[in-house]
N, C-alpha and C positions, 0 to 999 in steps of 0.2 A: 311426113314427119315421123321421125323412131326418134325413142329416147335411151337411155341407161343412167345409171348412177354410178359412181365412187364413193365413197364414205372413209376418210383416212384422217386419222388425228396426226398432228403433227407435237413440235417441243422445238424450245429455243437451242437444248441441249442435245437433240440429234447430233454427233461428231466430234461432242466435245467433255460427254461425260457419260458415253456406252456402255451395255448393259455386257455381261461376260458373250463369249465370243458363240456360242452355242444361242443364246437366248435372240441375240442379233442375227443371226441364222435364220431362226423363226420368221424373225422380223422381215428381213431381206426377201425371203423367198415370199410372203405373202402378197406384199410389196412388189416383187415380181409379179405375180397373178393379177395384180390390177391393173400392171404395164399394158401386159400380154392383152388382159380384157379389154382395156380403151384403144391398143393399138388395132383390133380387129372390129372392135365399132367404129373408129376413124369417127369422132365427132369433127363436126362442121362449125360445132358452137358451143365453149363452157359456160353454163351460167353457174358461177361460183359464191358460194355462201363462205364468210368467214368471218372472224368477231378482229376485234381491234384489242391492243395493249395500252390504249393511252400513245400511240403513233399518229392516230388519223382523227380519233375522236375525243372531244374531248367536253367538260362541264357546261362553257359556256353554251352550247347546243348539243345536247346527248340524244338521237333520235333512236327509237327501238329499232329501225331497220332505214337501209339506203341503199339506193341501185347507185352506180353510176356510169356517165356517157364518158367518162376517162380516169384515169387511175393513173398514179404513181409509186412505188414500193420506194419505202427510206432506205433500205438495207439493213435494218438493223440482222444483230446475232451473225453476222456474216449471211445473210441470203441476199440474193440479187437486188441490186439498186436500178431505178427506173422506169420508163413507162409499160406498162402491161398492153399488149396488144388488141385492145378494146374493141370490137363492132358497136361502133358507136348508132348505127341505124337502127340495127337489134337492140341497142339496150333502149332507143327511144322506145321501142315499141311494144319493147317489153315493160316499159313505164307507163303506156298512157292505155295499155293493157289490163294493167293490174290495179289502175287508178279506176278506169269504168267497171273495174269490179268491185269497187266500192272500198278498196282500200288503201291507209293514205299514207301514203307511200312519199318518203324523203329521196328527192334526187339530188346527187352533188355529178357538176360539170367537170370536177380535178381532186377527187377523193384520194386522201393520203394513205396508203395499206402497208400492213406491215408481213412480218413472218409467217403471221395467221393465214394469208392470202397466198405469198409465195413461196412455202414452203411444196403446199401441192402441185403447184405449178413444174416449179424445178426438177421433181420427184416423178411427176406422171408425164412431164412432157421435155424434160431435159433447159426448162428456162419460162419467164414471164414474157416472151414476145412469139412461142413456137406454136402457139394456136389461139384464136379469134376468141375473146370470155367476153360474159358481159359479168363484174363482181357486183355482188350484195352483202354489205357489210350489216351484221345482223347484232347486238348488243348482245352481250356474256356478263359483261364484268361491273360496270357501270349502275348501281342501284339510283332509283327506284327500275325494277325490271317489271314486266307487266306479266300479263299472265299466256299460257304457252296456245292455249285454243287462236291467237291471235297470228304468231308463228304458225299454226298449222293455216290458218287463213293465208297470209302471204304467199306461203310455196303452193299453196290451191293455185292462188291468182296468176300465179309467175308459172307453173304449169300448164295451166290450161289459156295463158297468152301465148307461150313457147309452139303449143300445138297447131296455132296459127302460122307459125314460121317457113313449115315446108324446110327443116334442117333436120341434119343428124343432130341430138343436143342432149349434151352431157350434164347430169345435173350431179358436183360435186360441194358434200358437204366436208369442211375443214376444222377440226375441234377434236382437245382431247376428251376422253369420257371423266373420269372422276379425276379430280388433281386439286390441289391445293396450293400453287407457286406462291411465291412472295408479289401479289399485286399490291399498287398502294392502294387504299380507297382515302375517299375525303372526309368521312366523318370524323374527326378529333384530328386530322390529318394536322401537322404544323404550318403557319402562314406559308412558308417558301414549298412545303409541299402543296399545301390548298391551292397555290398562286399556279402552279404548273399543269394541277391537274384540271385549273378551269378553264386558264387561258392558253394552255396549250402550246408557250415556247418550246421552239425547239433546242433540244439539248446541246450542249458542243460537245467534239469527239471526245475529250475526257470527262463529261458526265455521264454521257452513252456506254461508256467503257465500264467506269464505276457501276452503274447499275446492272449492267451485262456478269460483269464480275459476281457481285451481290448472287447474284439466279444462280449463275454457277456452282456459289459455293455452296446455296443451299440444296441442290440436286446432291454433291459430294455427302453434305451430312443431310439430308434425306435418305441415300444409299444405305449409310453407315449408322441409322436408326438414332439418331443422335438429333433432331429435327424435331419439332412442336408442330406440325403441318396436320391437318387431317391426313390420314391415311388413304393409300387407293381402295376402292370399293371394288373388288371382283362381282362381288354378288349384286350388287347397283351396274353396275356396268352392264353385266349381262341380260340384268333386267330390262335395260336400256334395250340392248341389241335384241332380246328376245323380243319384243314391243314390234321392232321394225322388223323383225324375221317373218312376224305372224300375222303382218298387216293390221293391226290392233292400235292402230292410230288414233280414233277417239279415246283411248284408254290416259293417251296424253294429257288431253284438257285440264284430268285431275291431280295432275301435278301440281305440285306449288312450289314457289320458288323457295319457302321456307326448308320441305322437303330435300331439295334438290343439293340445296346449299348444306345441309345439315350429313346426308348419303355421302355426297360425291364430293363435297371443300367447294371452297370458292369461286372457282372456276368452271365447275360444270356445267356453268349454263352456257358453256362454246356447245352441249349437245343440240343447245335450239338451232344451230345450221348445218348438223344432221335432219332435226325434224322437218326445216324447210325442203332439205331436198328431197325427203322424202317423199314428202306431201305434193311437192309438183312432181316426183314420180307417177303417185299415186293419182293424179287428178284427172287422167284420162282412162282410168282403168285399173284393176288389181293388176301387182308383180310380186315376183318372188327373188329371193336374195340368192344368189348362187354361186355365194364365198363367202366365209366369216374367218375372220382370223381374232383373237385377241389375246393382248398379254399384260399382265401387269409390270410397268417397267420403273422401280422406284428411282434410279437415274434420271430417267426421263422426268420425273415428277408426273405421271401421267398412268393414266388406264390407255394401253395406245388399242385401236382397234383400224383394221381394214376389212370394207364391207363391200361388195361388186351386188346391183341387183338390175333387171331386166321387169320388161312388163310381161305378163303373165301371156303366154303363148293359149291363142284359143280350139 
């Protein structure tokens, strides 16, 4: 068994509200380096960590974290609509794995995922059916959120199950670093909003559109500083990234969600599936990161970062 990582944030607004043609450059080439890196480890098996938008999960059950033995993508934002190419044997076993390690782990048998999911997919591999993943949809957005030593427990578990496998396996986390988007939440939310975010109808194409729109426009006047959003954190971001450069993973535990929310805007806690993959990076041994890119991209609404790391050669 070998492993490696990816770490790539993604944005609903990749393609449709880009950063000047220089700053995408950056992006592009980096983004290339992490092609180049997983096409020369040729994983056997993604296990993919990615948070949900209110696509797959929803109030009436909000679990901190879920594997599952098959997946669908909605399409939203324009990404691929469909079934994800699941190892459904691997994700069992990567489940009943991480469950005899004592942690309690939600499995869903037809888990709904959204852009969060296949965004990397399309990006690192050309589409969500071109290699074998088993997804882990991990809670970002959804409060109450728990505390992060919890997350570093998970990708332990899901690590050091993976190592049983006998595969090439790629542990990629999917999450932007500090961002602020326009999520709904439920607290004061209004009944037809509260009613959506608990029961979880699906939209029709022109709600879907409408609220697609809404994101848009706030990336536009996000861009043009004209936006009430929290601001991106370079200096949080980095902090982030320095963390997982330096192997300095307990350092996590003492985060708080209050912290994180307050740094990075609302959304930051998509970095708990970075920390998952890190942590099942980590679970069979020290590695070291051997690419960092990042930028701050206010289009994007995002701190985007791409991160490639290996286990530490003895």
């Amino acid at each position: 068994m070998s492993t490696a990582l990816v770490g790539l944030s993604h944005s609903p607004l990749i393609g449709k509200n880009d950063p000047a043609p220089e700053v995408l450059a950056r992006i592009d080439a980096a983004i290339d380096g992490a092609r180049a890196f997983v096409r020369d480890f040729d994983p056997e098996l993604v296990v993919l960590y990615g948070p949900d938008h209110y696509n797959g999960f929803f109030y009436e059950e909000m679990p901190p974290f879920c594997l599952a033995t098959e997946a669908h993508a909605v399409g939203d934002f324009g990404s691929q609509a469909g079934p994800l190419s699941v190892d459904t044997a691997a994700a069992k076993t990567l489940a009943q794995g991480v469950l005899d390690r004592g942690i309690d782990l939600t499995v869903s048998a037809r888990m709904i995922v959204d852009h969060g999911f296949v965004q990397p997919l399309e990006v690192l591999f050309g589409g969500i059916d071109a290699v074998p993943v088993v997804p882990i949809f991990v809670n970002g957005v959804a409060t109450p959120l728990g505390p992060l030593h919890r997350i570093r427990a998970l990708g332990t578990a899901v690590g050091e199950a993976a190592a049983l496998l006998d595969k090439r396996v790629l542990f990629l986390g999917s999450g932007g670093l500090s961002h602020d988007p326009p999520v709904p939440v439920l607290d004061g939310a209004p009944p037809r909003v509260a009613d959506a975010l608990i029961e979880g109808h699906p939209p029709t194409p022109e709600q879907r559109a409408k609220g697609e729109e809404r994101v848009l426009q706030a990336g536009r006047d996000y861009a043009a500083g004209v936006a009430t959003m929290i601001p991106i954190n370079p200096g949080w971001d980095n902090l982030v990234l320095d963390t997982f450069e330096n192997g300095n993973q307990a350092d996590i535990d003492d985060w708080t969600v209050e912290w994180m929310g307050a740094e990075g805007g609302g959304s930051a806690h998509e970095v708990r599936t970075w920390i998952a993959a890190y942590a099942s990076l980590a679970a069979t041994g020290p590695y070291e990161m051997t690419s960092r890119f990042y930028e701050p991209v206010p289009e994007w609404i995002a701190g985007f970062a791409v991160t490639t790391a290996t286990p530490r050669a003895i």
